[in-house]
Every structure is written in C-alpha cells, then in structure tokens.
TORTI-559002 format. One record per residue: residue in three letters; x, y, z of N, C-alpha, C in turn. Coordinates in nm, 3 decimals. Layout:
N
- ALA,X,Y,Z,X,Y,Z,X,Y,Z
...
//
This chain:
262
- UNK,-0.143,2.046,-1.046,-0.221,1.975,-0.944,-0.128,1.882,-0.864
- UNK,-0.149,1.896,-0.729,-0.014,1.834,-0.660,-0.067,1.684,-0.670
- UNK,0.047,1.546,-0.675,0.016,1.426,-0.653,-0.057,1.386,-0.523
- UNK,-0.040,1.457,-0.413,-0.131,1.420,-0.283,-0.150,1.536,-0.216
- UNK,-0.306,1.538,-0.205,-0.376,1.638,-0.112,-0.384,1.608,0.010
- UNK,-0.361,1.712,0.107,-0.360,1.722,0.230,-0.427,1.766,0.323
- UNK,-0.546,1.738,0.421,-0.646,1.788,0.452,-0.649,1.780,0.639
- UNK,-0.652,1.899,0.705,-0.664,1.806,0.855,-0.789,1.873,0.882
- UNK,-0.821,1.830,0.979,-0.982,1.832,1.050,-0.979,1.787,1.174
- UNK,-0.954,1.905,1.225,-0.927,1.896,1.393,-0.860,1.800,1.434
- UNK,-0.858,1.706,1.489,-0.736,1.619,1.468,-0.720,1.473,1.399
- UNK,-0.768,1.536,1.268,-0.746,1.398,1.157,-0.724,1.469,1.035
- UNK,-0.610,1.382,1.022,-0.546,1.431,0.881,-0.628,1.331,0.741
- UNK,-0.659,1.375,0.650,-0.698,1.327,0.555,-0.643,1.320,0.443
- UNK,-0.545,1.240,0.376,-0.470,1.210,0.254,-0.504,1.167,0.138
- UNK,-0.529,1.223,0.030,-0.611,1.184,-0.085,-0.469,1.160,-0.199
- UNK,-0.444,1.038,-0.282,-0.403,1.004,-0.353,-0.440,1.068,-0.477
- UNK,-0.421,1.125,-0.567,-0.476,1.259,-0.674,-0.399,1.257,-0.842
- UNK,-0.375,1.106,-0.864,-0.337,1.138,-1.000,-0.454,0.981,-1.068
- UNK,-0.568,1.070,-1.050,-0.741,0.966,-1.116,-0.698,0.939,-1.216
- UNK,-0.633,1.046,-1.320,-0.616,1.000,-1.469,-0.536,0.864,-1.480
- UNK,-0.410,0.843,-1.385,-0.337,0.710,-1.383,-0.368,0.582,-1.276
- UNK,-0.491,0.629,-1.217,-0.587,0.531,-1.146,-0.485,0.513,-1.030
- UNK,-0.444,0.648,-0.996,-0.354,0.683,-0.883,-0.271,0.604,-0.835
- UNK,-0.186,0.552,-0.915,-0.042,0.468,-0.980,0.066,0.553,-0.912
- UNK,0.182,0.494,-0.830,0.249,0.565,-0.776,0.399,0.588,-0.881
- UNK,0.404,0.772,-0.888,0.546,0.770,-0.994,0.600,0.803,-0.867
- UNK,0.720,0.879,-0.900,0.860,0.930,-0.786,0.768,1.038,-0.738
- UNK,0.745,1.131,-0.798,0.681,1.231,-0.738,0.525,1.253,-0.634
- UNK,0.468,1.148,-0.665,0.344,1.095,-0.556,0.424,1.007,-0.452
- UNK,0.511,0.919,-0.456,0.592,0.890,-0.390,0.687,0.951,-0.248
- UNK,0.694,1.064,-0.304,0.822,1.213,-0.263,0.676,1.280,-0.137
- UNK,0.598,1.256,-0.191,0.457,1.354,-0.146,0.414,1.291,-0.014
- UNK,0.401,1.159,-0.054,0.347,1.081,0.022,0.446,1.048,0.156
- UNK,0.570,1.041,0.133,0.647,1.064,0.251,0.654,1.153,0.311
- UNK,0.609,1.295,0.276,0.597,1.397,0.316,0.501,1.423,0.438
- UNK,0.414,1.362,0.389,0.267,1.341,0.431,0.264,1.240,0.580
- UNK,0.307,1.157,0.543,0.322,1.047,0.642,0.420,1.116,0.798
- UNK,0.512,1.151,0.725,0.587,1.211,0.810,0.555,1.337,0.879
- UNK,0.466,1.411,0.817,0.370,1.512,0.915,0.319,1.464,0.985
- UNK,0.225,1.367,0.975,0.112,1.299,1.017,0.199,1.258,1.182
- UNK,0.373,1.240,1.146,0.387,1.129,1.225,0.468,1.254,1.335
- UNK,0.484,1.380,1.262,0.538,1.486,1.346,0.482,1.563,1.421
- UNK,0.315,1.555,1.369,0.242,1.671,1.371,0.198,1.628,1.553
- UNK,0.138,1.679,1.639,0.109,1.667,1.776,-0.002,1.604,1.780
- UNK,-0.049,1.743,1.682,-0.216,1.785,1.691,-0.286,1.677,1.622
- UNK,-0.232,1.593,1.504,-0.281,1.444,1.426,-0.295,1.381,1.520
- UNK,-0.380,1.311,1.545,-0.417,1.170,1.601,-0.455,0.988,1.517
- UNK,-0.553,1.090,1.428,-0.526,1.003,1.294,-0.554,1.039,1.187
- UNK,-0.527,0.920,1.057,-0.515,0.968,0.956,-0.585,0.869,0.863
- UNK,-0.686,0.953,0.772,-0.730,0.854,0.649,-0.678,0.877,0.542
- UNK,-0.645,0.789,0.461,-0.617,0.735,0.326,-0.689,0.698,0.217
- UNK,-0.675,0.772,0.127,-0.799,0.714,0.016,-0.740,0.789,-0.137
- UNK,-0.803,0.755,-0.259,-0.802,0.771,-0.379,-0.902,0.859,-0.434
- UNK,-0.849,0.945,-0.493,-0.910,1.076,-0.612,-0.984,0.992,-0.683
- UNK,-1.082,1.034,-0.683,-1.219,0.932,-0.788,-1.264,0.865,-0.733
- UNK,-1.367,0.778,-0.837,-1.444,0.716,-0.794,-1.418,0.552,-0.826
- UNK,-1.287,0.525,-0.941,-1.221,0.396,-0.964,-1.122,0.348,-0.917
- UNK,-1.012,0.423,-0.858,-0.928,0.342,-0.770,-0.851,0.417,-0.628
- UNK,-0.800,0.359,-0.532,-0.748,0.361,-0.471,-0.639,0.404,-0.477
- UNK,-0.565,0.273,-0.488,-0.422,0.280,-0.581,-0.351,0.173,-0.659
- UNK,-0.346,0.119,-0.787,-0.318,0.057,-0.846,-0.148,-0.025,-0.851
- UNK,-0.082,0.060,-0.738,0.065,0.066,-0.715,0.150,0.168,-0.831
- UNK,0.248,0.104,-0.812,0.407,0.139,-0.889,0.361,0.200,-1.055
- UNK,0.373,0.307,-1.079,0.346,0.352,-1.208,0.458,0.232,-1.296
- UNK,0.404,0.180,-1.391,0.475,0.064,-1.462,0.554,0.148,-1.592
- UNK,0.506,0.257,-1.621,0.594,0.308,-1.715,0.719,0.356,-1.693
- UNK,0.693,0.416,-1.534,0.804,0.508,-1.487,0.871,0.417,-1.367
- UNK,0.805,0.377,-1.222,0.895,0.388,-1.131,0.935,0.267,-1.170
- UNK,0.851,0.152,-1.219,0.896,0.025,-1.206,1.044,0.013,-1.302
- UNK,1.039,0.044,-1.472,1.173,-0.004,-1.544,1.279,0.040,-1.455
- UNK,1.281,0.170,-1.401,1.367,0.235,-1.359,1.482,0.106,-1.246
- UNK,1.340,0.087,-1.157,1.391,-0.052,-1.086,1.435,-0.196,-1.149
- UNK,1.356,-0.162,-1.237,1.435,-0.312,-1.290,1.597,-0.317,-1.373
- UNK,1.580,-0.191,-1.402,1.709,-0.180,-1.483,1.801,-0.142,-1.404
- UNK,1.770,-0.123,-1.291,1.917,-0.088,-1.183,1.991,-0.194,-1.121
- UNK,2.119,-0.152,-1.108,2.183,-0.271,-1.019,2.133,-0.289,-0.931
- UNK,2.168,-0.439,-0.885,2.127,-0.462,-0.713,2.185,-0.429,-0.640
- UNK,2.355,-0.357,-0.659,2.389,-0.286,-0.530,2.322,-0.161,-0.523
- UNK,2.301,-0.111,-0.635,2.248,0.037,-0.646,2.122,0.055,-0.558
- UNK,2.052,-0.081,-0.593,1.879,-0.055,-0.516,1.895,-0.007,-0.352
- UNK,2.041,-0.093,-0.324,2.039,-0.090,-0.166,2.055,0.037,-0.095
- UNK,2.112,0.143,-0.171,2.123,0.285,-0.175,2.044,0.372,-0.221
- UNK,1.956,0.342,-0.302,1.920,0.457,-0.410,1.847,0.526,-0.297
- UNK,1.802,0.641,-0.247,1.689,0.727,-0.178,1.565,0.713,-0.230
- UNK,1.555,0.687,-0.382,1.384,0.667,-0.433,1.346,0.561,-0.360
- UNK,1.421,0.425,-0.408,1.434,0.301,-0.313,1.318,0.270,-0.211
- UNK,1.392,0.356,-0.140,1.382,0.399,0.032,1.275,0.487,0.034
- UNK,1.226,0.606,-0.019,1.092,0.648,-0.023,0.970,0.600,-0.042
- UNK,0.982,0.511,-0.171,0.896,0.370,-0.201,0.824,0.341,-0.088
- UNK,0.911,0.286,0.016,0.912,0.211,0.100,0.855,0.260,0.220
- UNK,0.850,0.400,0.272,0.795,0.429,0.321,0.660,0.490,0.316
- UNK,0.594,0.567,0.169,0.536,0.540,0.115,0.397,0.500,0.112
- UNK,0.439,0.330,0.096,0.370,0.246,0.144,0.349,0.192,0.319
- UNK,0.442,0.275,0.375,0.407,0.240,0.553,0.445,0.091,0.532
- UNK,0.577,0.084,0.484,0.661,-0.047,0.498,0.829,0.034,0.598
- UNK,0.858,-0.044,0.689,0.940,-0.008,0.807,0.922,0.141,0.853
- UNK,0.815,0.197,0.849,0.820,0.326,0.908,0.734,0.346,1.005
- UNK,0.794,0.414,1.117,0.740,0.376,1.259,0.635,0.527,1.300
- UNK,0.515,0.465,1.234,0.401,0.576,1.281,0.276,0.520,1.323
- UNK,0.319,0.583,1.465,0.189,0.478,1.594,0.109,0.544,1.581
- UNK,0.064,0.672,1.503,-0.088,0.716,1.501,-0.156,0.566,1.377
- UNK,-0.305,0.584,1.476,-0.397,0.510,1.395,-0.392,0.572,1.244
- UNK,-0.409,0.458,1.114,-0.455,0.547,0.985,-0.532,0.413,0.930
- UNK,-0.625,0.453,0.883,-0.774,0.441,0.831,-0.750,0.434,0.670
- UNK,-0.821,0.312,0.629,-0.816,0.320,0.443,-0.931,0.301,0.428
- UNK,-0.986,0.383,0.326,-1.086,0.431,0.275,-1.063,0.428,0.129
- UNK,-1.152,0.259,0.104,-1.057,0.201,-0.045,-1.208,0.236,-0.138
- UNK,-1.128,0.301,-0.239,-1.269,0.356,-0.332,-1.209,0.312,-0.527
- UNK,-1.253,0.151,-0.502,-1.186,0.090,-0.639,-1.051,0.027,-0.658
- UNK,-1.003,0.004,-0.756,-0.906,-0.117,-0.751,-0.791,-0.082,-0.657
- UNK,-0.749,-0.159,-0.558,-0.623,-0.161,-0.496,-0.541,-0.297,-0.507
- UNK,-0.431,-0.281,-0.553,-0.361,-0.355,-0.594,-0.181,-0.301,-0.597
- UNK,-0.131,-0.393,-0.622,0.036,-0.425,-0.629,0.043,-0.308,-0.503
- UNK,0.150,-0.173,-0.499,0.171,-0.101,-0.364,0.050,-0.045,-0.314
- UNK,-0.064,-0.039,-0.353,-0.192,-0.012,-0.326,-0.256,-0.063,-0.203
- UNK,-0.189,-0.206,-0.243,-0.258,-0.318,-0.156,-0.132,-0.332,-0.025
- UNK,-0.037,-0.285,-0.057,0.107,-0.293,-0.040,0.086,-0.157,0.120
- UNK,0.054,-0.085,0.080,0.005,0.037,0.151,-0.111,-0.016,0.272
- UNK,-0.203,-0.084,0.185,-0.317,-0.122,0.254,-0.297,-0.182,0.383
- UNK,-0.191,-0.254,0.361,-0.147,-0.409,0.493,-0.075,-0.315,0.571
- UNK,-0.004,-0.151,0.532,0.038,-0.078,0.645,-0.070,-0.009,0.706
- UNK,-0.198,-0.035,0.700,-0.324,0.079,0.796,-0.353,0.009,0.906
- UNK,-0.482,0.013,0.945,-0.482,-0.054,1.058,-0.617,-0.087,1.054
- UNK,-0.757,0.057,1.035,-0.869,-0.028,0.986,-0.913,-0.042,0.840
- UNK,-0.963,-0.054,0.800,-0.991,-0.033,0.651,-1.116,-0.028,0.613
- UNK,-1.205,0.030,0.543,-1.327,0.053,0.495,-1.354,0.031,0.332
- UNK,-1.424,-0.003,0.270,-1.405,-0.027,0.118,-1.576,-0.029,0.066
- UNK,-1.587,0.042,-0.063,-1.680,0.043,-0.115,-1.713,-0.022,-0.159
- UNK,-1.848,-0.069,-0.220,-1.901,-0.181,-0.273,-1.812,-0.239,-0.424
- UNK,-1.745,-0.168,-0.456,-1.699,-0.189,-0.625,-1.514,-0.193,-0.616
- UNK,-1.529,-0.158,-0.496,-1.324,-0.227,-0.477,-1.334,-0.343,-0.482
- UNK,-1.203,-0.354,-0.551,-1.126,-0.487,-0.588,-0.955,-0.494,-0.536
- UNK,-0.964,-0.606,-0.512,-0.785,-0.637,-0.436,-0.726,-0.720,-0.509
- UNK,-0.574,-0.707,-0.512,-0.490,-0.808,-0.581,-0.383,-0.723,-0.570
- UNK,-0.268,-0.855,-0.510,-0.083,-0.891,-0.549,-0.084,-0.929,-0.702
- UNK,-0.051,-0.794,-0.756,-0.067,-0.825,-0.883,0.111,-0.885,-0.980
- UNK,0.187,-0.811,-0.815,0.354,-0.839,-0.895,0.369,-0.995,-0.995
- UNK,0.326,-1.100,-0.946,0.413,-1.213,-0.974,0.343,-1.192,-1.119
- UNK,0.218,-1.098,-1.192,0.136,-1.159,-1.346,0.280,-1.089,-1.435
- UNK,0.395,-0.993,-1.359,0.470,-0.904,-1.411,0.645,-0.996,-1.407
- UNK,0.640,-1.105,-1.335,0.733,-1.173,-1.290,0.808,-1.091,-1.193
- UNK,0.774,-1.010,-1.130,0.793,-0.902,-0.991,0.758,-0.935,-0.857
- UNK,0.839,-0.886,-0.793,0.817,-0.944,-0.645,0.763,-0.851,-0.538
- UNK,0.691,-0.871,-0.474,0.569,-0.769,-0.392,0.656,-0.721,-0.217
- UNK,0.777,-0.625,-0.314,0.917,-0.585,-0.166,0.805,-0.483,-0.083
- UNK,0.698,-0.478,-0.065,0.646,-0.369,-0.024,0.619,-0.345,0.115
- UNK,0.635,-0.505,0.179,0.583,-0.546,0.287,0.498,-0.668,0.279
- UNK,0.453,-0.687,0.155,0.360,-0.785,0.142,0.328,-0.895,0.170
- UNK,0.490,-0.966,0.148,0.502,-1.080,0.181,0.534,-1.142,0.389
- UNK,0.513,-0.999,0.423,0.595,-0.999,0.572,0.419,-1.009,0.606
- UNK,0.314,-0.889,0.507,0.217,-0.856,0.666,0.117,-0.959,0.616
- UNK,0.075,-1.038,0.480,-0.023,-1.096,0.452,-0.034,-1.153,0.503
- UNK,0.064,-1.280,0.517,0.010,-1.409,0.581,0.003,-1.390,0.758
- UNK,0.034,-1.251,0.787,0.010,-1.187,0.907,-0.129,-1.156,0.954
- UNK,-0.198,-1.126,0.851,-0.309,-1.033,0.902,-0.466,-1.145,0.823
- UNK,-0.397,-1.197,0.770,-0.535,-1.313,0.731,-0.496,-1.463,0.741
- UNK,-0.587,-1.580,0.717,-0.517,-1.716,0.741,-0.442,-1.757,0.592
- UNK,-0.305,-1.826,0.641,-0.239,-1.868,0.534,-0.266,-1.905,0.416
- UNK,-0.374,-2.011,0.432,-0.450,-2.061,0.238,-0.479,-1.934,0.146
- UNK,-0.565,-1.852,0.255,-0.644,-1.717,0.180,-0.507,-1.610,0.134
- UNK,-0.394,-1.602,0.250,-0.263,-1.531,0.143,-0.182,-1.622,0.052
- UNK,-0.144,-1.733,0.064,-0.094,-1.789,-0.005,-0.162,-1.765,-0.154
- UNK,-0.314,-1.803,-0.123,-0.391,-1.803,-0.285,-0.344,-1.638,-0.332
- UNK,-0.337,-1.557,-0.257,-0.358,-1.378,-0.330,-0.217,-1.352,-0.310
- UNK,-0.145,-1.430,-0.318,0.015,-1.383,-0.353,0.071,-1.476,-0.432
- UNK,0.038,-1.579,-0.461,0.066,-1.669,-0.599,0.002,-1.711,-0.660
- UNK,-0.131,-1.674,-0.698,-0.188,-1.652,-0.807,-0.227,-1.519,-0.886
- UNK,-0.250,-1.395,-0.790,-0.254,-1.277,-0.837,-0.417,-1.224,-0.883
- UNK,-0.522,-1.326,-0.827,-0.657,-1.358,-0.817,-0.686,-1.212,-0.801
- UNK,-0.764,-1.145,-0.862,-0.876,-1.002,-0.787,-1.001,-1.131,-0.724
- UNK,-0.967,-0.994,-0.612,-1.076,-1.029,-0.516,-1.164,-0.943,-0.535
- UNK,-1.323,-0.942,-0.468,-1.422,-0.871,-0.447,-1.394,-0.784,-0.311
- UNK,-1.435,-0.695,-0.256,-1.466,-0.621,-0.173,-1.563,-0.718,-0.041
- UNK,-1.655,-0.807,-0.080,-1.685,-0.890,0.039,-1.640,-1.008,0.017
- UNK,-1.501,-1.034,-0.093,-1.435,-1.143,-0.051,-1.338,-1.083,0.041
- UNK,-1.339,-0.972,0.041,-1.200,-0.925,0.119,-1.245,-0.900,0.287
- UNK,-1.388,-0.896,0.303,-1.414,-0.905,0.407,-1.437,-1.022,0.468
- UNK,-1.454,-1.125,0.407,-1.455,-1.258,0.435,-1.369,-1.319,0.476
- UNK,-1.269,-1.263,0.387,-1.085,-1.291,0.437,-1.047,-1.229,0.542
- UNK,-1.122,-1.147,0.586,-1.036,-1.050,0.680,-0.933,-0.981,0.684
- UNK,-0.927,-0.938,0.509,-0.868,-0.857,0.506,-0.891,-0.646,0.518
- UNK,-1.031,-0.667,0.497,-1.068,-0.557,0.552,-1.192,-0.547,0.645
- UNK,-1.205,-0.429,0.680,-1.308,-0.393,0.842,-1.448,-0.451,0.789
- UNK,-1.499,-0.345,0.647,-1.651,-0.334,0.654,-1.660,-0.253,0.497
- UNK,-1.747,-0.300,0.416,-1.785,-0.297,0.265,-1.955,-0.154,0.324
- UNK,-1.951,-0.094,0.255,-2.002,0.030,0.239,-2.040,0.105,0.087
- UNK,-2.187,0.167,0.103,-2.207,0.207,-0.059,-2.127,0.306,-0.076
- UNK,-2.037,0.309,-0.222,-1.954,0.422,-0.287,-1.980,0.547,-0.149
- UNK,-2.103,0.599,-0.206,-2.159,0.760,-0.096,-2.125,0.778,0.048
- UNK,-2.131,0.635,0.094,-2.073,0.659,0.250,-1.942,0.575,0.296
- UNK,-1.867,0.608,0.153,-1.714,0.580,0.224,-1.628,0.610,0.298
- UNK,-1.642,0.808,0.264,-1.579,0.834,0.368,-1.654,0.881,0.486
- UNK,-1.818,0.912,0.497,-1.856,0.924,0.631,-1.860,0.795,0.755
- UNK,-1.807,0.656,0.661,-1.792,0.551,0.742,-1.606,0.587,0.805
- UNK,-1.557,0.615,0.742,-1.402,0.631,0.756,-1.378,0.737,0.900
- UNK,-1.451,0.828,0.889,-1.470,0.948,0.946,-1.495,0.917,1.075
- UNK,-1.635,0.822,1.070,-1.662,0.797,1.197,-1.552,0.674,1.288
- UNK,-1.476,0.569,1.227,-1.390,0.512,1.281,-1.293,0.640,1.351
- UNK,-1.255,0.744,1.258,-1.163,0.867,1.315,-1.207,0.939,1.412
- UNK,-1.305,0.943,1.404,-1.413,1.060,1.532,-1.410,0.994,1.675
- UNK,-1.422,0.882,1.607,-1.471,0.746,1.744,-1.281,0.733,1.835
- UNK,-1.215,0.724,1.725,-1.057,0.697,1.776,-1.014,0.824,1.886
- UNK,-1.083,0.933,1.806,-1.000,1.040,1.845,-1.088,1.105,2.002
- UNK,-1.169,0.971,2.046,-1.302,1.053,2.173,-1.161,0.911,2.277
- UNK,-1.083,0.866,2.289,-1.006,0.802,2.331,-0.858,0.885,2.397
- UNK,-0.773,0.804,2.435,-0.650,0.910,2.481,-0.586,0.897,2.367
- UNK,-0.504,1.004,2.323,-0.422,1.009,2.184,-0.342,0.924,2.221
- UNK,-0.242,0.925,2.387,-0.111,0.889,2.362,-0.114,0.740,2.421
- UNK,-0.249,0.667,2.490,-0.299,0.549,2.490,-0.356,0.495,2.340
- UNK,-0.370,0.518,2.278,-0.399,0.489,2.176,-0.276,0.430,2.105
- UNK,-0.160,0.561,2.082,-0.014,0.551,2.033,0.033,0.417,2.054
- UNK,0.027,0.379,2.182,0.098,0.331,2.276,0.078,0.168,2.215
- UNK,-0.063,0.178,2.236,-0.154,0.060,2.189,-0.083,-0.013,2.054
- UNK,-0.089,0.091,1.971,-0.052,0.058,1.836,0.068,0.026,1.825
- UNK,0.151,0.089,1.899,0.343,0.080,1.893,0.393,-0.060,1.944
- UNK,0.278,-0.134,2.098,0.305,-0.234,2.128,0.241,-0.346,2.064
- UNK,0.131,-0.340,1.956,0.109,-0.458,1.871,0.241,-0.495,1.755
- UNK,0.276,-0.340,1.689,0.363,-0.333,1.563,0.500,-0.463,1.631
- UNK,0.532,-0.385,1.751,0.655,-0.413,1.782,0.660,-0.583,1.834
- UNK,0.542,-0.613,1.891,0.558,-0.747,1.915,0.543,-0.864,1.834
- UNK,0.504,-0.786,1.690,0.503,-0.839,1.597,0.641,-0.882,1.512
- UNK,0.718,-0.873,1.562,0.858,-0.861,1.524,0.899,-0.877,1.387
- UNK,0.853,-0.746,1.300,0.858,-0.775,1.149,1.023,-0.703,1.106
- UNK,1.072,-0.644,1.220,1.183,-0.606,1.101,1.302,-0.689,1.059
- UNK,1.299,-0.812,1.125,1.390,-0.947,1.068,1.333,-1.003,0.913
- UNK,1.146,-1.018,0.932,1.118,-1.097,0.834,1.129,-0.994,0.697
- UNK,1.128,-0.844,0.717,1.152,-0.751,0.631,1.281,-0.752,0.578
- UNK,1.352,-0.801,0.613,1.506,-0.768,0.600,1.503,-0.884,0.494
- UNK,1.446,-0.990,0.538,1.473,-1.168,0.429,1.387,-1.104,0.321
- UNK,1.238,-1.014,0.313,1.198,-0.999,0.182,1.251,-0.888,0.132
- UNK,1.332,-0.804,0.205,1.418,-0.683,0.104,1.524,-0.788,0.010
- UNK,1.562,-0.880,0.055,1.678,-0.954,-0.042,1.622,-1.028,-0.136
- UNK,1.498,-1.155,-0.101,1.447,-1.215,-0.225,1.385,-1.082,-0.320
- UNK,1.335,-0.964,-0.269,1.284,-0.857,-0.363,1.423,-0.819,-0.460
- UNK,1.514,-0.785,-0.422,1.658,-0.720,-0.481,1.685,-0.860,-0.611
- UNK,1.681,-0.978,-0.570,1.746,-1.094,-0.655,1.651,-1.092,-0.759
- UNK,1.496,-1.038,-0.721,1.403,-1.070,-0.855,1.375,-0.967,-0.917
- UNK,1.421,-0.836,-0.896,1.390,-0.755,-0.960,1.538,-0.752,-1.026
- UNK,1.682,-0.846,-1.031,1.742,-0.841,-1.102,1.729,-0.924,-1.259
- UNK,1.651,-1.001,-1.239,1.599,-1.111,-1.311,1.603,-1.067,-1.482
- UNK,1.589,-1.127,-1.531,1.572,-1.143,-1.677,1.417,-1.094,-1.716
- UNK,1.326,-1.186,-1.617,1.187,-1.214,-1.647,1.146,-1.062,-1.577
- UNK,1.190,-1.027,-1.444,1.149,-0.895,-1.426,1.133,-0.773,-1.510
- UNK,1.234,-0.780,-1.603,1.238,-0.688,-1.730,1.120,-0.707,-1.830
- UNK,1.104,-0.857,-1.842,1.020,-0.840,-1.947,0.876,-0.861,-1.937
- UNK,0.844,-0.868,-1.737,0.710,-0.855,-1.777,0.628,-0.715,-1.778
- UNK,0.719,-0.590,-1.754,0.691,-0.453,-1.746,0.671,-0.407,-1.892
- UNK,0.797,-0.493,-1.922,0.801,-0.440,-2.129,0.640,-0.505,-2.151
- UNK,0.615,-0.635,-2.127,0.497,-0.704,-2.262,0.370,-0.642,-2.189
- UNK,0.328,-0.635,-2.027,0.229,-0.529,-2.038,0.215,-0.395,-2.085
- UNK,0.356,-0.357,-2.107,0.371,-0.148,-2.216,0.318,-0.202,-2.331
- UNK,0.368,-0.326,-2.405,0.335,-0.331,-2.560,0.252,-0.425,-2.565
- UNK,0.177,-0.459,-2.447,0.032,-0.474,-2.454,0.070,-0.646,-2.549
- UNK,0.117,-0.732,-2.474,0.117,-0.883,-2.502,0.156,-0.964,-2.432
- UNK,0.159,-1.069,-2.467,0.211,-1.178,-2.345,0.354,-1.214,-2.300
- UNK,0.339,-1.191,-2.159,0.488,-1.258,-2.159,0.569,-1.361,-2.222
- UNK,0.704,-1.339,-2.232,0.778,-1.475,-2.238,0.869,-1.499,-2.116
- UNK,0.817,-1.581,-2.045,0.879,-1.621,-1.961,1.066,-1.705,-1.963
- UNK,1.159,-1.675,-1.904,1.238,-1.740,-1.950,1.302,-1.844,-1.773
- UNK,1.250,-1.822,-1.684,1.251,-1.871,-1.524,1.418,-1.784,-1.527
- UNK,1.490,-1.713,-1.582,1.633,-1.632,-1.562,1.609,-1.503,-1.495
//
C-alpha cells in the first residue's frame, strides 16, 4: 500500500496521507512520496489545486515518525544535517521553502500536530472536522519545530495565541483553532471533504494563472526566506543537544524525561 495516494479530478489534485495504522506519522518513505506529489502538483499544467488530508478517520498527520525519521536526526552530525537529501525532503514535504503558487486546501480529519501542523502553516485554506486537534508538540520532546513553524505561526495568527502553541505544546480544539485563526471553518467528520471540494471548485471557476500570481505575490512579500534561514540554524544546534536525544528515547520507553538543559 503506497504511503500517499494520488487522486486528480479535473483540475484538482487530491493527496491523501495513507499510513492510518501510524496515525499518518511521516517515515522517509511518505516523505520521498510526498515530494513527489507536491512536485507534480507544482509541474502538472492541468492542477490548479490541491487538497490535503489523512487516511482515516483519527488523524491528519501526527508529524515525524519518532521511531524512525526523528533518532535518525538526532543522532546525526550537524554538518551532516546541512547535506543530508532526507534533510531536504523533510522540508519540502511539509511545503517549507518550496515554491508552489497553486492554491492547496487542508482537509484536517483528527490530530495534527508536530510536521502535521508543520505542513498545515504551508496551505493556504484549511477546513477541519469537528474532532481535530492541533499542537507544536516538538519542545514536550526537547525538539525544535525546523519545519517552518517558527517562521509562519506568529505569521498567520496574533503573537500571545503562537507564542502560547509553541512553548507550551497545549492541544487545541478545532474551534479553538478557529478562534485563533488558525484555520478557515470546523465542519461535521461527513462533510469534510465536500466542504474542501467546494473551496477547490469555487478556486478553480477563477483564472488559474491570476490566481498563481495572487498567491506567489503574498508568499514573496512575505519575505520568509531570511527568517527560514535563522530557524534552519537554531533547529541544527537543538537537534544536536543532549536533551534532543533523550526526549525521543523516554517517549519509545514510554517515561519521563530527564531533562539535562545540554
């Protein structure tokens, strides 16, 4: 069963996240997929836009598989990170520095969190069912949220409300998240994606390459690829950390951290 399904519909691509059993947790290989994907989306003519969403009915995407992609990162050098190609797939991925002016649509169906949420701040509208939940879950791991997180949050909602959901690691509700403004519009489970659909239907009765255009000149005047560059480095220094190691180990063996601030 492939990690991400691929669906178009006249001109909307539909991306389903597809490993339910791991509450669609990103390893290398959903990772590998998902760039794949993105990069059609961003090649294809005939796309205009694209929705995003999670296999099942419990999550979205929970982020970084903690068994697999995360040790891997923590146990690597920090010159190594700056090279590695997984790295760098990660990263796009999540629609962190990758330049795709088609509209894409999230269609959040259950917990989104750590690159989940990470992903989320790269869409543009967002839709969420009554039973999603949000959270920056890196710092409960002593991990740092390189995903974009720290560049688009305090971007896209008011400062108190990111500050609180990036240093404390709080789950939110689904109409706290609309309250925050962090997403469009809360919807029952059943009409998640015919709400998603219709944002896509509605986009795509518009000019494709006015549309593009639209989107390319908000991204860009937003001038994130400086503040990306300052959180690729505090990300590299904390995932060299002492404490980064061990908060991946005590959630595997299921106990509490020990913090050591190294």
């Amino acid at each position: 069963m492939p990690a991400i399904l691929f669906e178009k519909k006249e001109h909307i691509a539909i991306i389903t996240m597809n490993r339910r059993e791991a509450l669609n947790a990103m390893d290398d290989e959903m990772m590998d997929q998902l760039c794949d994907a993105w990069v059609k989306v961003r090649d294809d003519r005939d796309i205009w836009v694209a929705i995003i969403t999670g296999a099942g009915k419990t999550a979205f995407s929970v982020g970084g598989d903690l068994k697999t992609f995360l040790p891997k990162i923590t146990q690597s050098d920090l010159r190594d990170l700056q090279s590695d190609p997984q790295a760098a797939k990660s990263l796009v991925a999540v629609l962190r520095g990758f330049d795709l002016f088609k509209p894409v649509i999230a269609a959040v169906n259950g917990f989104c969190m750590g690159g989940g949420l990470e992903m989320l701040l790269g869409t543009d509208i967002r839709v969420a069912s009554e039973n999603a939940v949000f959270a920056i879950m890196e710092p409960t791991w002593a991990l740092f949220p390189g995903g974009g997180t720290t560049v688009r949050v305090p971007r896209q909602i008011p400062y108190c409300r990111a500050m609180e959901m990036l240093l404390t690691a709080n789950q939110i509700t689904a109409q706290e998240a609309v309250e925050y403004g962090l997403i469009n519009k809360v919807v029952p489970r059943e009409q998640l994606m015919p709400a998603a659909m219709e944002y896509a239907e509605k986009i795509c009765t518009n000019g494709p390459l006015a549309v593009q255009a639209i989107k390319e000149s908000v991204l860009r005047g937003l001038a994130l690829d400086a503040a990306y560059s300052i959180e690729r480095l505090m990300s590299m220094i904390i995932f060299s950390t002492e404490d980064a190691k061990e908060g991946p180990r005590a959630f595997m063996e299921k106990r509490q951290a020990v913090w050591k601030a190294k």
